[in-house]
C-alpha positions in Angstrom: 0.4 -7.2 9.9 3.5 -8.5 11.4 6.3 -9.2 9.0 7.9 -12.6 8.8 11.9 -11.8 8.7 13.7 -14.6 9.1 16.5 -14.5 6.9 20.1 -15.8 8.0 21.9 -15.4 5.3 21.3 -14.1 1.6 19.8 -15.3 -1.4 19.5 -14.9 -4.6 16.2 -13.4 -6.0 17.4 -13.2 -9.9 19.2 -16.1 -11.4 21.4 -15.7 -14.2 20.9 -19.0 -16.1 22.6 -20.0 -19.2 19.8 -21.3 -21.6 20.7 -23.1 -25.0 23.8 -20.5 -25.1 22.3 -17.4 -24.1 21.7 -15.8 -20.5 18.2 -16.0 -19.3 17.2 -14.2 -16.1 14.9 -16.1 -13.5 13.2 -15.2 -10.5 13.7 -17.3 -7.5 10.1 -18.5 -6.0 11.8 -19.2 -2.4 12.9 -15.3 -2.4 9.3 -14.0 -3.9 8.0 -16.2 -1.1 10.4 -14.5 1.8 9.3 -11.2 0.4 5.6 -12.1 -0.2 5.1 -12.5 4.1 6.6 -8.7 4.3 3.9 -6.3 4.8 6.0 -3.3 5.9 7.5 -0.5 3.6 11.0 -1.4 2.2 13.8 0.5 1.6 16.1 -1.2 -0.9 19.6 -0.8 -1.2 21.6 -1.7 -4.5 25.5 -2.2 -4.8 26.8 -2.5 -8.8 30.3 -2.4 -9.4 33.6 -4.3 -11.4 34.1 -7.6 -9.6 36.7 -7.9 -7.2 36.0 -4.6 -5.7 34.7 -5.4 -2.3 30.9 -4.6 -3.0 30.0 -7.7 -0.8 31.6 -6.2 2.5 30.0 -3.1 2.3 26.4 -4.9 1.9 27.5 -6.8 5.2 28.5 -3.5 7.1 24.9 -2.3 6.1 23.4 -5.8 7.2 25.4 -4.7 10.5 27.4 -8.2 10.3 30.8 -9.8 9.9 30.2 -12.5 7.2 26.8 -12.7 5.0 27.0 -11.9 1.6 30.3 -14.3 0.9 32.9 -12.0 -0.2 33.7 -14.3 -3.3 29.8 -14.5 -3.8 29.8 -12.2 -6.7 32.9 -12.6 -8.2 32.7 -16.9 -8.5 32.1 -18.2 -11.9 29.1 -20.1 -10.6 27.5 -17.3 -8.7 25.2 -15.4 -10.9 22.6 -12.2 -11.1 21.5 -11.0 -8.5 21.3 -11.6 -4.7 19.1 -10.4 -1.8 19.3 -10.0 2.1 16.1 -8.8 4.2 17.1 -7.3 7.5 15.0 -5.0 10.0 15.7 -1.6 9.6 18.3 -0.1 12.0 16.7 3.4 12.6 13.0 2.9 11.2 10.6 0.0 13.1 8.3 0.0 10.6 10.9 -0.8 7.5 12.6 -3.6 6.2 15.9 -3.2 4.7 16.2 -5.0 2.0 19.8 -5.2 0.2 20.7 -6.6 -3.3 24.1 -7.6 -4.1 24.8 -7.6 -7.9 27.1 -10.3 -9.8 30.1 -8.4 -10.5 30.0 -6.5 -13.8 32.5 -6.6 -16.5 33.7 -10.4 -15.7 36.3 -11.2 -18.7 35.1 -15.0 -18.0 31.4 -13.9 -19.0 32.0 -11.6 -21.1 28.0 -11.1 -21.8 27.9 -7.1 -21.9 24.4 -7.8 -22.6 23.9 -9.3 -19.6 25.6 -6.7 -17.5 23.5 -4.1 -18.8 20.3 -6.0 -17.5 21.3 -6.3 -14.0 22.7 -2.5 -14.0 19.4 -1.8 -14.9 17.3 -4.2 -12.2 19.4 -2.7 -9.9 18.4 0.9 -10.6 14.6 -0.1 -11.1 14.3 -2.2 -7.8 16.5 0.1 -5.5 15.6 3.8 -3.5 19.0 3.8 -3.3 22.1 2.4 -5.5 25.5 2.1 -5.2 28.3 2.0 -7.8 31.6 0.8 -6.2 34.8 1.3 -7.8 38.5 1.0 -7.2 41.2 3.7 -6.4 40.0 6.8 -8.0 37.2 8.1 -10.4 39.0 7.8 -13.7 38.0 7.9 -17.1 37.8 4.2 -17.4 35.8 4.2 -14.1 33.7 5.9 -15.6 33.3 4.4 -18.6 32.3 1.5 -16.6 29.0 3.2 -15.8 28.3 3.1 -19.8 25.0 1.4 -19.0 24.1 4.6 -17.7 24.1 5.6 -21.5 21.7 2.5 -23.0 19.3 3.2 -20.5 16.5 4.3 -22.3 16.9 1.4 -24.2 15.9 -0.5 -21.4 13.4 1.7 -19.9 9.7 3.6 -20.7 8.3 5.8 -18.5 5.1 5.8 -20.8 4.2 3.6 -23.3 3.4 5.4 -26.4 5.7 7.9 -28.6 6.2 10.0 -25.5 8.8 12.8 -26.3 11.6 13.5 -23.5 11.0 10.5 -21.1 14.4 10.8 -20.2 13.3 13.9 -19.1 11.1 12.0 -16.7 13.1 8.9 -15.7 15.0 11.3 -12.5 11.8 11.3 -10.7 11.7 7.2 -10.6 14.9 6.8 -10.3 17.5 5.8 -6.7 19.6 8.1 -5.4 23.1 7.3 -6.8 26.2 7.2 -4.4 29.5 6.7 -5.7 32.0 4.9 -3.5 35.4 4.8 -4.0 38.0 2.2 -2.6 41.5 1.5 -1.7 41.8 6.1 -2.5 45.2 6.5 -1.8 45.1 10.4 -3.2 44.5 13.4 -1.5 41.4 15.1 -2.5 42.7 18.4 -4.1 41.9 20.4 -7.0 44.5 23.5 -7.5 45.8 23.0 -4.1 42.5 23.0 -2.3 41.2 20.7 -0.5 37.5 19.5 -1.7 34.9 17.1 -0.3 34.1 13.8 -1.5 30.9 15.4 -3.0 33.2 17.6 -5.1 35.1 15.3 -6.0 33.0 13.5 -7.2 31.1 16.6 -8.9 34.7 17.6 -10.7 34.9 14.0 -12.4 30.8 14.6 -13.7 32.3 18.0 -15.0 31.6 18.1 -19.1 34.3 19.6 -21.4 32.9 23.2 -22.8 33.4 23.7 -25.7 32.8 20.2 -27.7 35.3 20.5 -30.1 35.3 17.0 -31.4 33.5 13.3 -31.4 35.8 11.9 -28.5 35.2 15.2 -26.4 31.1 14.3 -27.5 31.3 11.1 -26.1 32.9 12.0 -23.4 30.3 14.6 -22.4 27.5 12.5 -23.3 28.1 9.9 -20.5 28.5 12.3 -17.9 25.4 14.3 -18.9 23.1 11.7 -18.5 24.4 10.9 -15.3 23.6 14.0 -14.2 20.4 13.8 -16.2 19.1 10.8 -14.5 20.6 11.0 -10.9 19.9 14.2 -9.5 20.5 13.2 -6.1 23.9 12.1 -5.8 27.0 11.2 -3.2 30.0 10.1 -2.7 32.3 8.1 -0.3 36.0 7.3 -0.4 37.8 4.9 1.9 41.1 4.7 2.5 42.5 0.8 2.2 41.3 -1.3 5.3 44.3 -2.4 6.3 48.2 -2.6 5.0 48.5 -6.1 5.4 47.4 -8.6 2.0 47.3 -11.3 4.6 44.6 -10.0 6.8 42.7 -8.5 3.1 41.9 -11.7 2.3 40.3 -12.6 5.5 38.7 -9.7 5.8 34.9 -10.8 6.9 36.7 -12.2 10.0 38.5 -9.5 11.0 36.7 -7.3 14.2 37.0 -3.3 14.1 39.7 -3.0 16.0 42.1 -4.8 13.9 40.9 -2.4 10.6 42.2 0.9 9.5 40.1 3.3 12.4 40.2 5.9 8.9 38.3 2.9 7.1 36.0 2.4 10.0 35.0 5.7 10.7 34.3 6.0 6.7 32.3 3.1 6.5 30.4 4.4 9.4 29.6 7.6 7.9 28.4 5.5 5.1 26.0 3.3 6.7 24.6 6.2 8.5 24.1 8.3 5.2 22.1 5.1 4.2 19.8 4.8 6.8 19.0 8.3 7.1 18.7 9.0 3.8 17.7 5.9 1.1 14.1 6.2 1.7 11.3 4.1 1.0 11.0 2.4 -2.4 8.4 3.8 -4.3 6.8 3.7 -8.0 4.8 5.9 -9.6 6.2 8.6 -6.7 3.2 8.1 -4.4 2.9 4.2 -4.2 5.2 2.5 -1.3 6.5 -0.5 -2.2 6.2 -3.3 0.4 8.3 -6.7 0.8 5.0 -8.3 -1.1 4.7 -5.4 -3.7 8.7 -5.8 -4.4 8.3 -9.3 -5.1 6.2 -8.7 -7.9 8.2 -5.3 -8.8 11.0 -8.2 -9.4 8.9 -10.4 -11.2 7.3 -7.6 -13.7 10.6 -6.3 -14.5 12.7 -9.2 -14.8 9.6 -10.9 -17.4 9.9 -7.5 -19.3 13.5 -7.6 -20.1 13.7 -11.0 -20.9 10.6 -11.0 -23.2 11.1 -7.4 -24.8 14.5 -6.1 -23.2 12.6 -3.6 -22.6 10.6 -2.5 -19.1 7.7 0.2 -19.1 7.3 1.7 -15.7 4.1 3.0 -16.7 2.6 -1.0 -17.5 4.1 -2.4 -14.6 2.6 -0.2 -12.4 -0.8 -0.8 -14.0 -0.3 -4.5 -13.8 1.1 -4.2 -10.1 -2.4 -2.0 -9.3 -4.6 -4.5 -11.4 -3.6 -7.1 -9.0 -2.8 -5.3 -5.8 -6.0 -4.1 -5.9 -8.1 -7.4 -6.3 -6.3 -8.3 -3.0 -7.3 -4.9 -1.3 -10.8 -5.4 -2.5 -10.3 -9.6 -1.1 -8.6 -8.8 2.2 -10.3 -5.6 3.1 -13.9 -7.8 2.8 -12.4 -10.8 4.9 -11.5 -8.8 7.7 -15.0 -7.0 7.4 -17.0 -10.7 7.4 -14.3 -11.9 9.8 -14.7 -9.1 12.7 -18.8 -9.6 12.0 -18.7 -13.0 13.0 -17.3 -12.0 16.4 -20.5 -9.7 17.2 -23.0 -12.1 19.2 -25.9 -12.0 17.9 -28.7 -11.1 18.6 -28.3 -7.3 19.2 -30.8 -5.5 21.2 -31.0 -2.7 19.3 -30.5 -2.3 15.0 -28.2 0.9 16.6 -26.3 -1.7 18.2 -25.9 -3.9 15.4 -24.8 -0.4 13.2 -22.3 0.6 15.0 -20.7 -2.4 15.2 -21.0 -2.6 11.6 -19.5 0.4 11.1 -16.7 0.3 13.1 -15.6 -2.9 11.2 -16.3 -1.6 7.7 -13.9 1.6 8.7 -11.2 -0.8 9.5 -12.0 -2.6 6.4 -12.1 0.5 4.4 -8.2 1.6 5.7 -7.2 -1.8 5.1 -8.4 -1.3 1.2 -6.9 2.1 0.7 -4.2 1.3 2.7 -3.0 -1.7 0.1 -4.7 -0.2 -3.3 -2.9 1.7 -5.5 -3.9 4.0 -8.5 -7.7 3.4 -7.9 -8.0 6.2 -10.6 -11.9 6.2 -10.9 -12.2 4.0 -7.6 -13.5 0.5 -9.4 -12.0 -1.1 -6.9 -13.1 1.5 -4.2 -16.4 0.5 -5.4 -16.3 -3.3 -5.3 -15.1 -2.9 -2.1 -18.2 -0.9 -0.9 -20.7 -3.4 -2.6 -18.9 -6.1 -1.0 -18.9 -5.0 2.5 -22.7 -3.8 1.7 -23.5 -7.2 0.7 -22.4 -9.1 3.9 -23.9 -6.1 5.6 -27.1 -7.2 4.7 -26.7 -10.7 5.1 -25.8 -10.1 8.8 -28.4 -7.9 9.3 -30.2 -10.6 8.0 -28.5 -12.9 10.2 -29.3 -10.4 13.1 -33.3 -10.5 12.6 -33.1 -14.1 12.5 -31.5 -15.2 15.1 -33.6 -12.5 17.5 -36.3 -14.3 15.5 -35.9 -17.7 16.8 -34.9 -16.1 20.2 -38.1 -14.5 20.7 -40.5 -16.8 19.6 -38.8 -19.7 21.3 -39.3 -17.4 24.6 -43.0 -17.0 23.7 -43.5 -20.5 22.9 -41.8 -21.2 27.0 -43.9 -18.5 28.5 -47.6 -19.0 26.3 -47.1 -23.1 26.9 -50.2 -23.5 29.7 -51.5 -20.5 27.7 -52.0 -22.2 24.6 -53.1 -25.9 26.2 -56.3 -23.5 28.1 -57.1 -21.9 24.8 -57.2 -25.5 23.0 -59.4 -27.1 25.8 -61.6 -24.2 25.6 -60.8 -23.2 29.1 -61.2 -19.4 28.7 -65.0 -20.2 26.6 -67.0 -19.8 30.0 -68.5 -17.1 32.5 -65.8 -14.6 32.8 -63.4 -15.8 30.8 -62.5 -12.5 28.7 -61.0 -11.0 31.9 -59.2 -14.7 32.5 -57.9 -14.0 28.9 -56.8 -10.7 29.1 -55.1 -11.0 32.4 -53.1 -14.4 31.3 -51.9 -12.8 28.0 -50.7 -9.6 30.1 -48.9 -11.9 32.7 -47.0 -13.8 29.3 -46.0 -10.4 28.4 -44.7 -9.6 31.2 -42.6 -12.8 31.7 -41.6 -12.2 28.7 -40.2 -8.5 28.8 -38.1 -9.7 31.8 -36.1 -12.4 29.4 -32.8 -10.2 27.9 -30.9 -11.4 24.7 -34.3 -11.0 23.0 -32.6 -8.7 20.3 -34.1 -6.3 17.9 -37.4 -8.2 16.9 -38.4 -8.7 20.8 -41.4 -6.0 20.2 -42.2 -7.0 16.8 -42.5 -11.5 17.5 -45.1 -9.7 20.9 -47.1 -7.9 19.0 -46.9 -10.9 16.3 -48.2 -13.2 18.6 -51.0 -10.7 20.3 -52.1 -10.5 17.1 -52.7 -13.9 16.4 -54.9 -14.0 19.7 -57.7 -11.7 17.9 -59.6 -13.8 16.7 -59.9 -16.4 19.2 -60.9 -13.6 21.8 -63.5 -12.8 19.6 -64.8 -16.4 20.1 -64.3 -16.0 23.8 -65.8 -12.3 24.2 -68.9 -14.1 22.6 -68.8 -17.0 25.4 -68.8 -14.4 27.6 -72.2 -14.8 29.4 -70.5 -12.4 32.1 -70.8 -9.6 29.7 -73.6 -7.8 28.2 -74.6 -7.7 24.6 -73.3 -3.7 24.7 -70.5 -5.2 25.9 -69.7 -7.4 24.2 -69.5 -5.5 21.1 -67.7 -2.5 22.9 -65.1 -5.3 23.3 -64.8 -6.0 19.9 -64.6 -3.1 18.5 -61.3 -2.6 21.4 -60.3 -5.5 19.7 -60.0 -4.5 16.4 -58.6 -1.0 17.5 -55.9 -2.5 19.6 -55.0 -5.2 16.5 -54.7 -1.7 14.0 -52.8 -0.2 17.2 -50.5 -2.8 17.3 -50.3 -2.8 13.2 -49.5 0.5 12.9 -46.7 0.1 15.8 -44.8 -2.7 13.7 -44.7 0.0 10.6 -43.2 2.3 13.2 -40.7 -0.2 14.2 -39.8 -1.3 10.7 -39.6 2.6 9.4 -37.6 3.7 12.5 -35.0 0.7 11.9 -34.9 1.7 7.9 -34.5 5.5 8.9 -31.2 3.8 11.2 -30.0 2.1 8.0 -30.5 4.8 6.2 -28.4 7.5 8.2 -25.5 4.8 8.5 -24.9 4.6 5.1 -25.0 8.3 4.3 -22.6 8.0 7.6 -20.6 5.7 5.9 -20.3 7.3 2.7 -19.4 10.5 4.1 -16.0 8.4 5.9 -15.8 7.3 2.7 -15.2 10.2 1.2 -13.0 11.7 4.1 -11.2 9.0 4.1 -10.5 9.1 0.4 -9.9 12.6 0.5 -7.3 12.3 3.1 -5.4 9.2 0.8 -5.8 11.4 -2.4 -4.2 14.6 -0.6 -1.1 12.5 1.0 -0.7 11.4 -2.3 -0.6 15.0 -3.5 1.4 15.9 -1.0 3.9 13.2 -2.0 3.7 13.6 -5.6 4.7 17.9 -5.2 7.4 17.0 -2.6 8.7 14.6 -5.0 8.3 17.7 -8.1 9.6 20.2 -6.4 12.6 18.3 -5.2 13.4 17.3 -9.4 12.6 21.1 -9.8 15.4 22.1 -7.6 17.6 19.7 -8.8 17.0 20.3 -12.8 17.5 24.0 -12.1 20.9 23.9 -10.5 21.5 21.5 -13.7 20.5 24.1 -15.7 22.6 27.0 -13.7 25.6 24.9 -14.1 25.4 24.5 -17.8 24.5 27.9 -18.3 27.7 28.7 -16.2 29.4 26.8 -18.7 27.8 28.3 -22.1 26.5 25.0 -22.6 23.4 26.4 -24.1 22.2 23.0 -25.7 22.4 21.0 -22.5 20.6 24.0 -20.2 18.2 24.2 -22.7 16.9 20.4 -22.2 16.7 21.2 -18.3 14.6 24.6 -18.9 12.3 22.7 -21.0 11.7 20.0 -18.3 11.6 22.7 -15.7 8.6 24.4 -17.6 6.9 20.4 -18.0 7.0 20.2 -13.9 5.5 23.8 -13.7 2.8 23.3 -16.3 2.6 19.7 -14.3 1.8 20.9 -11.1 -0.3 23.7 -11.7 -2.8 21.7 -13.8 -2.8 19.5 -10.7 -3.5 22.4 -8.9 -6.5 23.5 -11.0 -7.7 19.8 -11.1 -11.4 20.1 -9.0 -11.8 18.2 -5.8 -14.7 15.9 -8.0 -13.1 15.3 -10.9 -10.7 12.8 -8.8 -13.5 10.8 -7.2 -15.0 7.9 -9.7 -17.7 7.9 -6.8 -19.4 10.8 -8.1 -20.4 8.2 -11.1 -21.3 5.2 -9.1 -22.9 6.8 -6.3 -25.0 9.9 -7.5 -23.9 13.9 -7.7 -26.4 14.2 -5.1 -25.1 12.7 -2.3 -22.2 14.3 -2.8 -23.4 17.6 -3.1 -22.5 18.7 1.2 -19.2 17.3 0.4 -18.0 18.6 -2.7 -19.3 21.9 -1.2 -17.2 21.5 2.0 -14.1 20.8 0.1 -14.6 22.7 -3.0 -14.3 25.9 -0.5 -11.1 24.5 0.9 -10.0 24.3 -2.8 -10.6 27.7 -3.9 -8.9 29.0 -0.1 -5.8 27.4 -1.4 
């Protein structure tokens, strides 16, 4: 489905409202309602920062414009939360871009430290990518301005319960975090060497070793967690965009050409870094946030913190499943009875009518798994199934009628005289059987000639004929033409041909259940292939994702140990051993145990299946 981006300018997806004294955050319907008509993957980009440090501009370079966020749009007393700016994506077709600009934190004039906390934290649930923007160099009191960093956990569960070490587990759902520095007017040297912006930024995350009192504590504790929670990190510093104050302040309408070319080519490096590398927003690791799913990603959260400050990734993403999946199950069935209706009916064949069927119940069925997410025991796999087997059946039903009406209509046009001789007693006379017999054959053939008869043509013939027997009975007894041996001997062909044709219609109604019969064991096995295939992308995804928090958490854990900072490489070789034990009990999870189906369908019609990719298992 075609996305509907049509933004001009930005707005602003989280209000921050002042309620009876104290700061409420609200979602903005009109946003939820831009992001609600995007049905492609987003990648969301973040930008938190001190106010009046030029977060805005960078947005706009990213939106690839002059003017869009307002440059004074975050730091303005009467411009709150959070604000948001949909744009194609410049590299990938099928992505939107989807930027949030953050009210500028630490305002003296609000001075709700509270409040800043929240939308540090919106930012780094909602984003794939975030940005903290600072000015000159990374200082101590930079840093310091990243103290949210610290309080996270108080505003975010992994899993509800008494989990031990979720912050252990909060890297893997986290953005990647990129550091930008502005207005740097120092060379980037440590003892004389020149160093990257990546080191540089790596030198000011260094801890102090040994801790030798509370201040060096605190002072290690902030940078430890941002190393605990960001794994993936980066940094950019840009030189000041131009000398002149005059030209600073109109800034958005300055071209290129009249900017710093060192300031340019930095903030081209930076956009590029973005859009190659801020991927796709995703929770629960596997799950691809769309504009739609974001929306309600924004809701969920923002509902959280205001009603418990505090936001469980673990419930949201069973609420977000709960009712992403209701619309799989809705949308998947429409398109289903939607496509059906299209089929002119009637088919000739029940083959016909099948593969129709079944091409539009595929379609349906990647249109469910496609949108569902965290079908654990597929309940909603199954709904969907029952669905589409319902309407099934209806337009089968549908089917048989209308060829129905068809046929005996056709008969009805072809038997007319037919019928008028029989009621007049036309055929009760000298040689009539053979009058009889030949006039019924001639209605069949007219008959066969017609086309669009559909699948009951044979059955509404051999129907009629039927009906026939006994009044050539009556007629074969008129029949002065024939002997009494005859007579009987015609009969008796009679009654044979009637069992004849009996027997036929049992044929043709155990042939077309045979045909039903194979489709859905058809169907169930591209159920289960296409399942399969959606449960081991999903794996796929989930030990990309673990192996790349493996890698990071053990050059963590090298680095401390570097340091003789036993306690902190400690915490990192226990999580290390958590994502081992993690993934090989995923490994040693059986290709059955995943599929719910098993339940609602039977072991046995699974049996060829499990069989089939049980062996692939154990190869593996």
């Amino acid at each position: 489905m075609e996305s509907a981006i049509k933004m001009d300018k930005p707005i602003c997806l989280i209000e921050n409202r002042e309620e009876g004294g104290k700061s409420k955050l609200v979602v903005n319907p009109e946003a939820i309602r831009i992001l609600s008509n995007i049905y492609q993957p987003v990648v969301v980009v973040s930008i938190v920062g001190l106010y009046r440090t030029g977060k805005s501009y960078l947005m706009n370079r990213l939106a690839g414009v002059q003017k869009g966020f307002s440059l004074g749009s975050t730091i303005e007393s009467n411009t709150k939360g959070i604000w948001m700016w949909c744009v194609p994506h410049p590299i990938h077709r099928n992505r939107v871009l989807v930027l949030l600009d953050t009210e500028g934190l630490g305002d003296v004039k609000k001075g709700n430290r509270v409040n800043d906390s929240k939308i540090f934290t919106l930012a780094v649930l909602l984003s794939s990518a975030l940005v903290y923007n600072s000015m000159g160099t990374i200082t101590q009191d930079a840093l310091d301005k990243l103290k949210f960093v610290g309080e996270i956990t108080e505003l975010i569960k992994v899993r509800t319960g008494g989990i031990q070490n979720q912050e252990g587990l909060l890297s893997r759902h986290f953005p990647i975090f990129i550091w930008t520095v502005r207005d740097i007017y120092l060379e980037l040297k440590i003892k004389d060497k020149n160093i990257s912006a990546d080191e540089y930024l790596e030198d000011a995350l260094e801890p102090k070793t040994p801790e030798r009192s509370s201040e060096e504590k605190e002072y290690n504790e902030l940078r430890n967690r941002i190393r605990m929670y960001f794994g993936n990190r980066k940094c950019f510093v840009f030189c000041t965009p131009t000398d002149s104050n005059k030209q600073l302040k109109e800034l958005e309408q300055l071209p290129d050409e009249k900017l710093d070319k060192d300031f340019v080519a930095q903030s081209c490096l930076f956009c590029d870094y973005i859009f190659k590398n801020a991927d796709v927003k995703r929770v629960d690791i596997t799950v691809e946030v769309t504009g739609h799913r974001l929306g309600k990603l924004a809701e969920m959260y923002t509902n959280s913190i205001n009603s418990s400050n505090v936001a469980c990734l673990e419930e949201v993403v069973v609420s977000l499943a709960e009712k992403e999946n209701k619309i799989a199950v809705q949308e998947a069935t429409k398109h289903y009875e939607e496509m059906m209706k299209t089929i002119p009916l009637p088919t000739e064949t029940i083959k016909e009518f099948l593969d129709l069927s079944t091409q539009h119940e595929e379609k349906a069925r990647e249109i469910f798994l496609k949108r569902s997410i965290k079908d654990e025991d597929q309940k909603f796999l199954n709904k969907f199934t029952k669905s589409v087997k319902k309407a099934r059946i209806q337009f089968s039903q549908e089917n048989e009628k209308k060829s129905r009406e068809v046929c005996e209509a056709l008969i009805k046009k072809h038997s007319a005289d037919f019928e008028k001789d029989l009621a007049t007693g036309t055929f009760n006379v000298c040689g009539g059987h053979e009058r009889f017999r030949k006039t019924l054959k001639a209605i069949e053939q007219e008959y066969k000639k017609e086309k669009g008869k559909g699948l009951k043509a044979e059955e509404v013939l051999q129907e009629y004929k039927t009906t026939k027997q006994a009044e050539e009975v009556i007629i074969i007894q008129a029949d002065n033409a024939l002997t009494q041996k005859q007579k009987e001997e015609e009969v008796e062909n009679s009654r044979k041909e009637k069992e004849e044709m009996e027997k036929r219609l049992q044929q043709l109604e155990e042939q077309r259940e045979k045909e039903k019969s194979k489709e859905e064991k058809d169907n169930l096995r591209r159920t289960v292939e296409q399942l399969m295939q959606k449960l081991e992308d999903q794996e796929s995804k989930w030990n990309e994702k673990l192996e790349q928090v493996a890698r990071e958490k053990e050059m963590e854990y090298n680095s401390y140990m570097e340091r003789g900072q036993l306690e902190q490489a400690k915490k990192y070789e226990e999580q290390i051993k958590n994502l081992q034990a993690e993934k090989e009990e995923k490994k040693n999870q059986p290709f059955w145990s995943k599929m719910g189906l098993v339940v609602e369908w039977g072991l046995d019609k699974l049996i060829e299946y499990i069989s089939k990719y049980g062996k692939s298992e154990q190869k593996k």
